[in-house]
C-alpha positions in Angstrom: -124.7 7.9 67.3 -121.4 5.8 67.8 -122.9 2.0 68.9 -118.9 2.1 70.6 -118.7 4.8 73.1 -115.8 7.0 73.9 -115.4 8.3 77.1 -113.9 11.3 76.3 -115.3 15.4 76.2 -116.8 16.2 73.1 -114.8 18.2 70.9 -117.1 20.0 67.9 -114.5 21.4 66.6 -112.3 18.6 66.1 -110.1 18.8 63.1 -112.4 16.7 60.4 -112.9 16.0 56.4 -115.3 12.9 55.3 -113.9 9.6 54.3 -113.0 9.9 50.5 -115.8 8.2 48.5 -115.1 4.4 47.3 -112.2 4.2 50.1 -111.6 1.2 51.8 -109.4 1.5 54.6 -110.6 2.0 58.4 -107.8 5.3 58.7 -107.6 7.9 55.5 -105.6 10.8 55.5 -106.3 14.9 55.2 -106.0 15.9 51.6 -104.0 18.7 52.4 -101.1 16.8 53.9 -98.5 17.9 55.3 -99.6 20.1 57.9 -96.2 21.5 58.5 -93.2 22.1 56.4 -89.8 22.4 56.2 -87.8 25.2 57.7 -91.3 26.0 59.6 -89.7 28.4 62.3 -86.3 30.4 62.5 -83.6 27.8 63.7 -85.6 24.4 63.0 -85.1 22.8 60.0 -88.3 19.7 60.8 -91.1 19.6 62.8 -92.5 16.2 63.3 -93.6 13.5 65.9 -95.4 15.9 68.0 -98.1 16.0 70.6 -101.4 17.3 70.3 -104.5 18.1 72.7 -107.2 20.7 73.1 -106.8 24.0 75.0 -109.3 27.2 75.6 -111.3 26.3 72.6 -108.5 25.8 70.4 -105.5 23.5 70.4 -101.9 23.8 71.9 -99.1 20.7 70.7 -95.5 20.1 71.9 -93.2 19.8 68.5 -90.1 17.9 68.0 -88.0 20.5 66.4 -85.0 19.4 64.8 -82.9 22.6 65.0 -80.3 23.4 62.6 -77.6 21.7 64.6 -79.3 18.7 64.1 -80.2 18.5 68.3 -84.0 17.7 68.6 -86.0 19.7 71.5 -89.2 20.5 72.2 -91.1 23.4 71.3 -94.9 24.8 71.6 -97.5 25.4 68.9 -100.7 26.9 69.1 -103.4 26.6 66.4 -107.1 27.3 66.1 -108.4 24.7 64.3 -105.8 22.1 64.8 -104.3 22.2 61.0 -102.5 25.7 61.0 -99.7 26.2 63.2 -98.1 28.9 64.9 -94.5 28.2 66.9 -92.9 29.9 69.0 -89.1 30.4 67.9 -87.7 29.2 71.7 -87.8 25.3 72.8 -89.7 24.7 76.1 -87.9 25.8 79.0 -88.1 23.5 81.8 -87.4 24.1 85.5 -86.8 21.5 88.4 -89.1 21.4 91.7 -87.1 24.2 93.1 -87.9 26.5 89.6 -84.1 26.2 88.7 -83.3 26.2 85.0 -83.0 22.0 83.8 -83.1 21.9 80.0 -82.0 18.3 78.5 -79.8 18.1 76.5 -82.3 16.7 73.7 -85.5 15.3 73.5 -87.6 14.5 71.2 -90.8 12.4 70.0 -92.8 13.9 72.6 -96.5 12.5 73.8 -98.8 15.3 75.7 -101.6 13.9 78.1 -104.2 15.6 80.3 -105.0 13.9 83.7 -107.1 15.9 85.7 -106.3 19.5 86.0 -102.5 18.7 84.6 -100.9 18.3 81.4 -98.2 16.1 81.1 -95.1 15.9 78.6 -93.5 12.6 78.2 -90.7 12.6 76.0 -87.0 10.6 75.2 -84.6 13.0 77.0 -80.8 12.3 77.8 -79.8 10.3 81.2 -76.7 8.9 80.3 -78.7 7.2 77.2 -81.9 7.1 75.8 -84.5 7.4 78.5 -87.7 8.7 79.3 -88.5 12.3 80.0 -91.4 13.9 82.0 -92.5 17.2 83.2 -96.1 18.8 83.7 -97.7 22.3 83.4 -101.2 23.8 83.8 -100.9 26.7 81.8 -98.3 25.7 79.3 -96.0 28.9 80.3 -94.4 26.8 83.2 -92.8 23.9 83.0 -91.9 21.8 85.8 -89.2 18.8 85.4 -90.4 15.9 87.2 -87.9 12.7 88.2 -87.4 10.5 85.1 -89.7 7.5 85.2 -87.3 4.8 84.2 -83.4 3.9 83.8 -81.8 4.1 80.2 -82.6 2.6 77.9 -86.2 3.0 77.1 -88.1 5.3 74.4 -91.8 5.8 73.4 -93.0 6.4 76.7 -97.0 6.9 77.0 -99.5 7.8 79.8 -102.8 6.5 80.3 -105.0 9.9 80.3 -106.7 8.5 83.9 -105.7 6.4 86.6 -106.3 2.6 86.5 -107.1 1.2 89.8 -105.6 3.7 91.6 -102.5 4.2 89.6 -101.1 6.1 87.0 -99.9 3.5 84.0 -97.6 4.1 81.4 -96.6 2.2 78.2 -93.2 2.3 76.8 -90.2 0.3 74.9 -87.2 -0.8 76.4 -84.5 -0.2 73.9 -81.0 0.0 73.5 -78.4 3.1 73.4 -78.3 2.4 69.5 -81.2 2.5 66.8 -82.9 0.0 68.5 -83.4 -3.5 66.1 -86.4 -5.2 68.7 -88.7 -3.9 71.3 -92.2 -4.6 72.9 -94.5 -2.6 74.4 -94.6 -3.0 78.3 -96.5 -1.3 80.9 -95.7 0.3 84.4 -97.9 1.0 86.8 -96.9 4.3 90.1 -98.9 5.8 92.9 -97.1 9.5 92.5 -95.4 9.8 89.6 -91.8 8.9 90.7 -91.9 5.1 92.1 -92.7 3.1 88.9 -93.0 -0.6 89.2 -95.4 -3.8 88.6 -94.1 -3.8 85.6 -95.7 -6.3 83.0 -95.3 -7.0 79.2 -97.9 -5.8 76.7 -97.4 -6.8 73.4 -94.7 -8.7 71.4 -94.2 -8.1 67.8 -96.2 -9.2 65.8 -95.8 -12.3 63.2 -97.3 -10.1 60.5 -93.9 -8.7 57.7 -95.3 -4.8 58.7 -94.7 -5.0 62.2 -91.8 -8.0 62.8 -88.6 -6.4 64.0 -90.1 -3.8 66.9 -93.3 -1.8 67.9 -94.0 1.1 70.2 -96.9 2.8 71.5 -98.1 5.7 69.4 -100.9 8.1 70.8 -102.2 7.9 74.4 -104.5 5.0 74.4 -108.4 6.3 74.0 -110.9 5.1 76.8 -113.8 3.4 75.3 -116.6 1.0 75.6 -115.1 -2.1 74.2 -111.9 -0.9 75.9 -108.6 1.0 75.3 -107.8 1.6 71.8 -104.4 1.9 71.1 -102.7 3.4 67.5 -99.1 2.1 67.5 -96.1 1.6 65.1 -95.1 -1.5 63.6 -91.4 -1.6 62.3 -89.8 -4.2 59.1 -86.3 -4.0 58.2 -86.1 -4.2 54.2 -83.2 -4.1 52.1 -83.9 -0.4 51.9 -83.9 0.5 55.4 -86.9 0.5 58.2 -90.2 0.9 57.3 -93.0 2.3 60.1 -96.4 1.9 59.6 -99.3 2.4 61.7 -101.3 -0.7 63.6 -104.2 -0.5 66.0 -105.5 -2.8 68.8 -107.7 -2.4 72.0 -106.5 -3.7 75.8 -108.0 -4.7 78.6 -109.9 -1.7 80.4 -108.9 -2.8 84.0 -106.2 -4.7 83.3 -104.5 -3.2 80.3 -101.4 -5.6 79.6 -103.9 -8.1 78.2 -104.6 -7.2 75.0 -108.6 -8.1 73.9 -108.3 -7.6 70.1 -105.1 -6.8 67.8 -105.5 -6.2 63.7 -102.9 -7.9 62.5 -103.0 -5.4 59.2 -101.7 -2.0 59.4 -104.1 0.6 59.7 -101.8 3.3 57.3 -98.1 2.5 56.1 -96.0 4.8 54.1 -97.5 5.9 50.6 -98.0 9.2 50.2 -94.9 11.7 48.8 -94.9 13.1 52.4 -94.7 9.0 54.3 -92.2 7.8 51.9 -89.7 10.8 51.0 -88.1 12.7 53.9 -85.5 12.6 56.7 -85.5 9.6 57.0 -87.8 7.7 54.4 -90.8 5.4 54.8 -92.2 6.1 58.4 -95.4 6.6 59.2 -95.2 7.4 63.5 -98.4 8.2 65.5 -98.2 10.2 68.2 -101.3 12.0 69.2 -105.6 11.6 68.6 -108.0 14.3 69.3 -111.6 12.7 69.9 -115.0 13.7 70.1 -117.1 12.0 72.2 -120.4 12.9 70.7 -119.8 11.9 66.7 -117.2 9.0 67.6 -114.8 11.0 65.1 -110.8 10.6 66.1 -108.1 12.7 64.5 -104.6 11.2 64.4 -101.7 13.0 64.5 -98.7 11.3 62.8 -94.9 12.4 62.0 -94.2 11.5 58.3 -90.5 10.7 57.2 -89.0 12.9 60.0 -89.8 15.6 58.4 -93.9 16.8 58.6 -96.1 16.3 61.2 -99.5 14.6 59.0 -103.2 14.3 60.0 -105.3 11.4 59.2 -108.9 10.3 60.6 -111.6 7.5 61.4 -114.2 6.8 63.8 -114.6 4.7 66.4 -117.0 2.5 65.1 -115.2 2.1 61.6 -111.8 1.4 63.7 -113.1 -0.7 66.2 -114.6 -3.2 63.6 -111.3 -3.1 61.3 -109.6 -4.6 64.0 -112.1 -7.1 65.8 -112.6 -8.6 61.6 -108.8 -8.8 61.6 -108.1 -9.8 64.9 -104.6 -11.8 65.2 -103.8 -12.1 69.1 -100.7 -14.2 69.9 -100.7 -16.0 73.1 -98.5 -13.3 75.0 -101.2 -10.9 74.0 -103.3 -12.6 76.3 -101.4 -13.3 79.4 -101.2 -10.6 82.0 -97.6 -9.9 81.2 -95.6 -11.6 84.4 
């Protein structure tokens, strides 16, 4: 029995292997990473930075797909125990409200959410720049285009998986139309789904080397008893390039912009063959937890290099203590973000 609860479902048959004996860290990863590989499906060269949630028993995800062309789009997989994939060989193929054909023209790093009887896709799609993308389904057959939630340029876009008084709430990163060098984490808040506003800042980046030039929210935050549990990634520039590693802090359950506790050590940074050789080297990117309720166990689902999509896990308890004993809130952590 977890003393921090999750209010999530139970999931029994979450994706699971034991912490390795004598390891240290709070987050340790599946031995048999990667879970995908190269040249995974006719026409995609990488999967990675994909979405992840349970479905009918099993598990359904929305996949980056970096097709041969080099264009990203998005692309379903379907899996029984959340390790092996299946893909289908077409990307999504969205529709507006009128169920008229409207594909972007890219999109990628895609984050999957279930509020209540709807799943939604929020993704960085094409609007005359970067910008955030967002469509539903209930039966991931149909997809339905909804109006893009912000102006370019903005990018690691996240839903809340419930409203917050009375709202729907989404994290994301303003950005620039070029590899952005700087970003926080700031939250919106909309009645419907199309009029975003009360915007407020989040999180700053931190003073620690792992995570100074830029963050962005990672996986949809996890409701819990202590509050909402974030996984994000933490950027450095080196002399080598950008290195992304994973960090983990908990917010404010009714008012999320104030952030309660913040480890100021990553939680995983790029180690492993997979992490540190790919695509694009050194980036460890979380983008998705499955969680069960009854055991406190949480999967993480994390793209590696840009070029695998990687599994790591942890509890809630183990997590949860990692970052209260290394708490390292700034003073814009604690504000409500005005």
């Amino acid at each position: 029995m977890s003393k921090v609860k999750m209010f999530t479902d139970n999931l029994p048959n979450i994706p699971w292997q034991d912490k390795p004996e004598g390891f240290n860290g709070p987050v340790w990863r599946y031995s048999e990473n990667p879970i995908t590989g190269r040249n995974p499906s006719p026409g995609i060269a990488r999967i990675f930075n994909s979405a992840v949630v349970p479905y009918n028993g099993e598990f359904v995800g929305v996949f980056r797909g970096e097709q041969l062309d080099g264009i990203s789009h998005l692309y379903l997989g379907f899996s029984r125990d959340g390790i092996k994939w299946e893909f289908e060989n077409e990307k999504i193929k969205f529709v507006n409200e009128n169920g008229e054909p409207f594909m972007p023209g890219y999109a990628y790093d895609p984050r999957l959410i279930k509020i209540e009887d709807t799943y939604y896709i929020i993704w960085c799609t094409d609007f005359w720049g970067a910008a955030l993308g967002l469509a539903r389904t209930k039966d991931f057959r149909y997809f339905v285009r909804m109006e893009n939630p912000c102006m370019p340029f903005n990018r690691n876009g996240v839903l809340f998986p419930r409203k917050i008084n009375g709202n729907y709430v989404m994290l994301s990163r303003p950005s620039d139309n070029g590899h952005t060098p700087f970003g926080d984490i700031f939250l919106s808040e909309s009645p419907d789904l199309v009029y975003w506003g009360r915007h407020r800042h989040v999180m700053s980046r931190g003073r620690q080397w792992w995570q100074s030039l830029k963050i962005g929210s990672g996986a949809a935050p996890i409701e819990t008893s202590e509050g909402w549990l974030l996984f994000y990634h933490g950027v450095v520039g080196t002399c080598s390039g950008y290195v992304y590693s994973m960090g983990a802090c908990i917010l404010d359950i009714d008012n999320p912009s104030i952030v309660k506790y913040r480890a100021g050590s990553y939680v995983l940074t790029p180690e492993e063959w997979y992490e540190e050789r790919g695509f694009v080297p050194n980036v460890v990117f979380p983008c998705a937890t499955l969680n069960d309720a009854a055991t406190g166990r949480i999967a993480i689902y994390y793209g590696a290099a840009d070029s695998y999509v990687a599994l790591a896990f942890t509890t809630v308890d183990e997590i949860v203590d990692f970052i209260k004993e290394h708490n390292a809130l700034t003073d814009d952590d604690r504000s409500i973000g005005i």
